[in-house]
C-alpha positions in Angstrom: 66.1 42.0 -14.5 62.6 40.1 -14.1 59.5 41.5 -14.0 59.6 40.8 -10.3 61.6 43.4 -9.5 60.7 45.3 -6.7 62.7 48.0 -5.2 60.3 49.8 -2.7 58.6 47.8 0.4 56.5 48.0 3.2 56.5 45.5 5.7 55.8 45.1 9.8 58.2 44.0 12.1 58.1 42.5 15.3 60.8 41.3 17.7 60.1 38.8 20.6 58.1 39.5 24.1 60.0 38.5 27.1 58.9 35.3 28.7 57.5 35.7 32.0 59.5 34.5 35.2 57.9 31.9 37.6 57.5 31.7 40.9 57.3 27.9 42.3 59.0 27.2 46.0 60.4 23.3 47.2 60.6 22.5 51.0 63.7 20.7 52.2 62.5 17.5 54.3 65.1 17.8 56.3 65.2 21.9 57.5 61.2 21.9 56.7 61.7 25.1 55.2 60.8 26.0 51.7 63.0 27.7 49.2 62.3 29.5 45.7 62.9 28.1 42.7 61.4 29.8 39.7 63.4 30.3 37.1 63.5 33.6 34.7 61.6 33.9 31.5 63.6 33.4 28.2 64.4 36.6 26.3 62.0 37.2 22.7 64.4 37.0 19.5 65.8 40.1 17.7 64.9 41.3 14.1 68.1 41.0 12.4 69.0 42.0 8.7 71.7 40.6 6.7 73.1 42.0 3.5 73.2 39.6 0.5 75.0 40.7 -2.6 73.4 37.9 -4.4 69.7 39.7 -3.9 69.1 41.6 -7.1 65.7 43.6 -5.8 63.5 42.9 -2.5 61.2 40.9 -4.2 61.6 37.9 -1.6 60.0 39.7 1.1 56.8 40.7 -0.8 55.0 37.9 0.1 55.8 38.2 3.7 54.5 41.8 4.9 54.4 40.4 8.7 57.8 39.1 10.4 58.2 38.1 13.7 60.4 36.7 16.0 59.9 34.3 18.6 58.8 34.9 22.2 61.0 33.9 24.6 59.2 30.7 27.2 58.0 31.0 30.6 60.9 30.2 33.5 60.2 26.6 35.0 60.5 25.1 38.5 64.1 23.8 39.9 65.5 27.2 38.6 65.2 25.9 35.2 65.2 29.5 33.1 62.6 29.6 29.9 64.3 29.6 26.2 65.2 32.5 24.6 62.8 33.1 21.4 64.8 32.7 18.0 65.6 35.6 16.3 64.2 36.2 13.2 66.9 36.9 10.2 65.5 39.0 6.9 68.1 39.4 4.3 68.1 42.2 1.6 70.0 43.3 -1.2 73.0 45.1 -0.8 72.0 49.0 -1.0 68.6 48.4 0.9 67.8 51.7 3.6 65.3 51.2 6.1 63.4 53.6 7.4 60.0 54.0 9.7 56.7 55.0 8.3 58.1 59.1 8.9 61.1 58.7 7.2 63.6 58.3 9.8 65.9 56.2 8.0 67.3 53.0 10.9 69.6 51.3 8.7 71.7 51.4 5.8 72.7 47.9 4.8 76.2 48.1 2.3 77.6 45.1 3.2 77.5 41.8 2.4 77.0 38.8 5.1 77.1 41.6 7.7 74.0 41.0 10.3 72.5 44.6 11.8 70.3 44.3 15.0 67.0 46.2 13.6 65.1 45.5 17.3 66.1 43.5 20.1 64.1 41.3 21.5 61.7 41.8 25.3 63.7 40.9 28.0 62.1 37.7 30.3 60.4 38.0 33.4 62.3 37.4 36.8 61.4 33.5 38.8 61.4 34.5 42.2 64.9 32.2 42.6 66.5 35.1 41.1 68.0 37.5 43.9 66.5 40.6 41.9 63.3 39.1 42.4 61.7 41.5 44.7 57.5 41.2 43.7 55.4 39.8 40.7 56.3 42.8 39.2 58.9 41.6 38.4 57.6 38.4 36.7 55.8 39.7 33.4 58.5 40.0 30.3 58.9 43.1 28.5 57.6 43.2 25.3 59.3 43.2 22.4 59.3 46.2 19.4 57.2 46.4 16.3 56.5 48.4 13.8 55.6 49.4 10.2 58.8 49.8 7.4 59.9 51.1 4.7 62.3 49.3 2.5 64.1 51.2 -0.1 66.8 49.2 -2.8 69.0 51.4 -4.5 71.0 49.4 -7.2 74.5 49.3 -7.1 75.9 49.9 -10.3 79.4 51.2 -12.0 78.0 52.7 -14.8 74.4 54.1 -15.5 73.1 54.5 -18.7 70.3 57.2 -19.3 68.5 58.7 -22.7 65.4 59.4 -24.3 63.3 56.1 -25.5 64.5 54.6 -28.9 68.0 56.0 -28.3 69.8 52.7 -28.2 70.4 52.1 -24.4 68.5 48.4 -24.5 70.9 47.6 -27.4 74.1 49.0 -26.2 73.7 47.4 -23.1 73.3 44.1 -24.6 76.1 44.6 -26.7 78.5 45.8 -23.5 77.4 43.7 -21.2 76.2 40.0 -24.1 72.5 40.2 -22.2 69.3 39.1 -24.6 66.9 42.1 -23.6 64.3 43.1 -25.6 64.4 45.6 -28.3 61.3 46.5 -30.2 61.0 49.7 -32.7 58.4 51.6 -30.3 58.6 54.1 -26.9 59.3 52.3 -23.4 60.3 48.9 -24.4 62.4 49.1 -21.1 60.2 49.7 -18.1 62.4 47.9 -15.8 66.2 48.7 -15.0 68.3 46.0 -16.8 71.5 45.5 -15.3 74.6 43.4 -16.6 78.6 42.8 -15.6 81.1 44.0 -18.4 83.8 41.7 -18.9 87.0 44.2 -19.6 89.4 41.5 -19.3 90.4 38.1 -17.6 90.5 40.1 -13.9 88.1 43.3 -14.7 84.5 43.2 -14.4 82.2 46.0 -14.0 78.1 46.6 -13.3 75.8 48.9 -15.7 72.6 49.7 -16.0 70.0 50.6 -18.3 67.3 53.2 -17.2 63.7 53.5 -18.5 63.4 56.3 -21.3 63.9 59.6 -19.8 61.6 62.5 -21.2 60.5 66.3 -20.1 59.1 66.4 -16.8 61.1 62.8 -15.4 61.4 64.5 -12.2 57.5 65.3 -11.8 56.2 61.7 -12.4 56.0 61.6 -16.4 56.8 58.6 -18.0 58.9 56.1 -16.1 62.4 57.8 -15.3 61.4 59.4 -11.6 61.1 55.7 -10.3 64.6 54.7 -11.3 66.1 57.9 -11.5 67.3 57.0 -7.4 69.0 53.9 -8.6 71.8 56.6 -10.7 73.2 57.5 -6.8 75.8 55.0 -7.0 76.8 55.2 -10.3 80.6 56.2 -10.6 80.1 57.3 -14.6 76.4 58.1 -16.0 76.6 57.3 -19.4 74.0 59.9 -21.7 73.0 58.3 -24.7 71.6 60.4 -27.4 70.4 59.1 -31.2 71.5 60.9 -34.9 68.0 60.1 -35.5 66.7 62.8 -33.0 65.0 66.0 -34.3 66.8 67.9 -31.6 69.7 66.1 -30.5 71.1 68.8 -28.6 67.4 70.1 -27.1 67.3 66.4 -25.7 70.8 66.5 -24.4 69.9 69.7 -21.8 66.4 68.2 -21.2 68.5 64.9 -19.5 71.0 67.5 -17.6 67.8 69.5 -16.4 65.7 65.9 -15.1 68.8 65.0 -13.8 69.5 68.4 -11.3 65.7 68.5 -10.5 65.6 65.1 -9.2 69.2 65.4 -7.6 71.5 68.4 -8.1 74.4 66.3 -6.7 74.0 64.3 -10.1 75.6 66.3 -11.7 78.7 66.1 -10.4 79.3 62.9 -11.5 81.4 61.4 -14.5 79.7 62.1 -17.9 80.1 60.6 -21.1 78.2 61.6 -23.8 77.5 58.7 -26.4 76.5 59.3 -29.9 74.1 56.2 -31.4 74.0 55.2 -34.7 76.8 56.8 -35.7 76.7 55.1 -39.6 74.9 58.4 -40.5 77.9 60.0 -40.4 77.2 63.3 -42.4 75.7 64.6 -39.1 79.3 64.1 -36.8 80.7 67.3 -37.4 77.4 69.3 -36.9 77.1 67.6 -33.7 80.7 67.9 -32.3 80.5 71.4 -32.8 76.8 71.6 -30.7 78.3 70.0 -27.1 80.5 71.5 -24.6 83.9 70.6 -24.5 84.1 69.2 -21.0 81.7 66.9 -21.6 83.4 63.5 -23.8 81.6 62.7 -26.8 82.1 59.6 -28.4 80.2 58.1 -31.5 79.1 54.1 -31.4 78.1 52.2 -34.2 76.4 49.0 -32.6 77.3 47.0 -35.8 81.1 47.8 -35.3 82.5 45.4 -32.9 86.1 48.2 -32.6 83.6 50.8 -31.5 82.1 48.4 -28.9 85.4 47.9 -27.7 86.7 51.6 -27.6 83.6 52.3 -25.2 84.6 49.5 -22.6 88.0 50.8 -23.0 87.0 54.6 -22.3 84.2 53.4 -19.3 87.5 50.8 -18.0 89.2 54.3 -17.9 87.0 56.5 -16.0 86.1 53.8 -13.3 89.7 52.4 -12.6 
């Protein structure tokens, strides 16, 4: 992920105003009587979202906080109708929700290449050709809809990776999923989610993702957890990493479990795996093993053995298929 990556938006929206209708009459030369011939006003465009699985965060619309659509054009003479306004597309990533300034969420958008209508455009005016005409009431377009958003990108992701800072998540990641992130020896070198695609096998691939460090009080805004603890919701298997090097490796453990329910109880329901870093200390295995609960699979990794690597693809290939 970039440093551009924005996963929480405010924008306005506007669709298109009707076009007024006109009112114009033409006498025949022959009867001497006149006849109407205004046309209708053109329609105002629709806001219309599109999901695109190619979008990685929203960071595309930030520079464009106001959208709006066309208005549709005034009806002409000869019962010539105006245009309709063009509607105006915004695409988002896949797993965007939109939702007013109250929280009422409008749209969910899962799929890809599939346009939503967000608000349709002001209907045009009536000419007074039209045989609905019945006053210049009837001549002024409806306007179209607007208003402030919210948009919320929730990452879609297989697997999500979570544990305390320095407990090997930037570097197991990169070893999973081949990425160059960076890995320095100090707290909170991720502050971004980094995502990658695991290659299993010729035909398998699968999405992970790396959390910021998660410490005591996540859920209540310390550190940087609580702003991409939201992005775990689609994860099919949360991967808990935890380091030999930790002075309380199980104390850490139940702190992650307890961030995890006060943020979102549902959490923890899903898939666990438990994964042991740095597991070339291996006096401290057995003490460990006997520490965890038995439901829960623990696994120890050494990042400098390439078989170990491969066991975890082949245990998170397991749990997803």
């Amino acid at each position: 992920m970039s440093s551009n990556f924005l996963d929480y938006l405010k924008i306005f929206c506007k669709s298109g105003d009707g076009g007024a209708g006109k009112i114009h009459c033409f006498k025949n030369r022959r009867s001497k009587r006149s006849f109407s011939d205004g046309g209708n006003g053109g329609n105002g465009g629709n806001i219309i979202i599109k999901g695109n699985k190619r979008l990685k965060s929203l960071n595309t619309l930030k520079h464009k906080k106001h959208n709006f659509a066309e208005n549709g054009e005034i009806g002409g003479s000869n019962c010539k109708n105006g245009s309709n306004g063009k509607d105006l597309l915004i695409e988002v990533p896949l797993g965007t929700t939109i939702k007013d300034i109250n929280n009422n969420i409008l749209l969910k958008i899962h799929k890809h290449n599939k346009n939503k209508l967000l608000f349709k455009g002001g209907k045009g005016g009536k000419g007074n050709s039209d045989y609905n005409f019945r006053s210049k009431l009837d001549l002024k377009g409806s306007p179209g809809k607007s208003k402030w958003l919210i948009l919320e990108f929730i990452i879609y992701a297989d697997v999500g990776i979570i544990g305390f800072p320095n407990s090997g998540k930037s570097t197991l990641i990169s070893k999973l999923a081949a990425l160059n992130t960076e890995i320095k020896d100090y707290s909170f070198t991720t502050t971004l989610p980094n995502i990658g695609i695991v290659k299993y096998n010729k035909w398998y691939t699968f999405l992970i993702l790396e959390l910021p460090g998660i410490v005591k009080g996540s859920n209540k805004g310390k550190g940087l957890g609580i702003n991409f603890l939201k992005h775990t919701k689609y994860n099919k298997v949360i991967l808990i990493i935890l380091s030999v090097e930790s002075k309380n490796i199980l104390q850490e453990y139940n702190i992650i479990l307890e961030e995890l329910k006060n943020y979102d109880n549902s959490l923890l329901l899903k898939q666990k795996i438990i994964l042991i870093s740095k597991s070339d200390i291996l006096s401290f295995k057995k003490i460990i093993l006997q520490k965890f609960p038995t439901q829960e699979k623990t696994f120890f990794i050494s990042f400098f053995n390439p078989k170990e690597i491969k066991n975890i693809k082949n245990v998170l290939y397991n749990h997803l298929k």
